[in-house]
N, C-alpha and C positions, 0 to 999 in steps of 0.2 A: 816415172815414179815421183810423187810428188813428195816435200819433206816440210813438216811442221814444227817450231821453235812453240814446245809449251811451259807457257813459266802460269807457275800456280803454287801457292803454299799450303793451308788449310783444306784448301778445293779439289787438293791435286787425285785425289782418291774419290771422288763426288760420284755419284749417280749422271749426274750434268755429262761432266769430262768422258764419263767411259762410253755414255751415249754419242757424242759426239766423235768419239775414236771409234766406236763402229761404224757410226754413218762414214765417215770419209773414206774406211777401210772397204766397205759397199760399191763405192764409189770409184775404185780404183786403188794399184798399189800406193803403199805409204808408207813414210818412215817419221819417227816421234820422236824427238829429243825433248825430255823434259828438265825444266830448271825448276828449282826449289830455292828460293832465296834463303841467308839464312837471316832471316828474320830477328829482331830482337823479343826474346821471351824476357816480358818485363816480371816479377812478381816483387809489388812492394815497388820500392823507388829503386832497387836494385836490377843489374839484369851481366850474364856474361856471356863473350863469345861464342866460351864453347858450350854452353847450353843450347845457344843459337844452330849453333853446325850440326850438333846432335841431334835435335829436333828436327834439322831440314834435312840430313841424312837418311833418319828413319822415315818421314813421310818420303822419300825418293826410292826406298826401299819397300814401301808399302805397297808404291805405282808401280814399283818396276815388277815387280809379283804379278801385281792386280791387273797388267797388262800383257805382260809375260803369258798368263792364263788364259788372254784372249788370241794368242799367236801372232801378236803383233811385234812388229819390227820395232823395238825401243830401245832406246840410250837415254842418260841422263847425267845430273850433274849437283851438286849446290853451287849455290851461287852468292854471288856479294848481295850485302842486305838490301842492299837499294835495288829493287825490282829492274828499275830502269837499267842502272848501270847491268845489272846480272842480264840481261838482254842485250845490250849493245858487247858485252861481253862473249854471249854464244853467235850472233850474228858475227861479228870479229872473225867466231873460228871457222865456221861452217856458213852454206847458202841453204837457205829454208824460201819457200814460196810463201806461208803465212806465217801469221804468231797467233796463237790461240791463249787470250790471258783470259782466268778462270778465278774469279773471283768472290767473295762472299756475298750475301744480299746488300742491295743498296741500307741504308740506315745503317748495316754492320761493320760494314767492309772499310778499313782503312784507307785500303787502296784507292777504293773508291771515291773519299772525301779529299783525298790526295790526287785527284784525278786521272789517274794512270792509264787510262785506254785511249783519251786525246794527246799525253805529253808522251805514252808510246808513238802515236801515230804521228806525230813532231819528228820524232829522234829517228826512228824508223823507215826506211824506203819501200818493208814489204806492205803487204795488207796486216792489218790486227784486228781479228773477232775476240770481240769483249764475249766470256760464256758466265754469266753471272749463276748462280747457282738459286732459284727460285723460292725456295728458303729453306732453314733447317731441316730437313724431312730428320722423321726419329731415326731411323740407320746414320745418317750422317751426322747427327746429333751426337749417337754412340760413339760413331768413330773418332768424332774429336773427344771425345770424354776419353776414350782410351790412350789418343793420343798425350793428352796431359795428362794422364796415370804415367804414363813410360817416361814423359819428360822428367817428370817429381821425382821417379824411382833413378832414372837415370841422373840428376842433381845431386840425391841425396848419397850416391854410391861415390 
């Protein structure tokens, strides 16, 4: 059985990701462990923790559904903000074969100007498939729109 370290934040619910959780589930058994960083949700020049956890919570809660639904073997976690670190973090705890990082379109993607799929493949001794998400499609368009509905409502409570 092979076991995959997936760290994605925004992506983690994508068309992309859950295509790719089929293909390798085709392919033979598998298990998912996915991280969510928790990310800093900036709004304005302000930003706090635990707006960050909540947010990374409930997308971790989205996927573990969203995957749950496809009978897949899944666990998951948040993680420390810094993507990196939140990976050297689940590697620490557990042995995974790949890392599957899942990220937004080039031009969008932080991560991505940050460089995060070579300064994982630095840090890292497994393999790392970069899964870039091809661009907004309007489904996942919506989902991040709902997602920062729930973050706001959640803020404001």
């Amino acid at each position: 059985m092979r076991n995959y370290l997936v760290i994605a934040n925004q992506t983690v619910v994508s068309d992309t990701v859950v295509e790719k959780v089929r293909d390798l589930m085709e392919v033979g058994q598998s298990r998912f462990h996915i991280v969510v960083p928790a990310t800093r949700v900036q709004e304005g020049l302000t930003w706090t923790e635990g707006a960050a956890q909540a947010l990374a919570r409930r997308r971790l809660e989205l996927a573990m559904v969203r995957f749950g639904q496809m009978q897949v073997h899944v666990t998951g976690a948040v993680g420390d903000e810094n993507p990196v670190l939140a990976a050297l973090d689940a590697v620490r705890e557990r042995q995974f074969d790949e890392l599957l990082l899942c990220t937004l379109p080039s031009g969008v993607s932080g991560w991505l100007k940050q460089d995060l799929p070579a300064r994982l493949r630095r840090r890292i001794s497994i393999p790392v498939t970069h899964l870039p998400i091809p661009r907004l499609a309007p489904v996942e368009r919506m989902r991040r729109l709902e997602l920062l509905r729930d973050e706001r409502q959640e803020g404001a409570a």
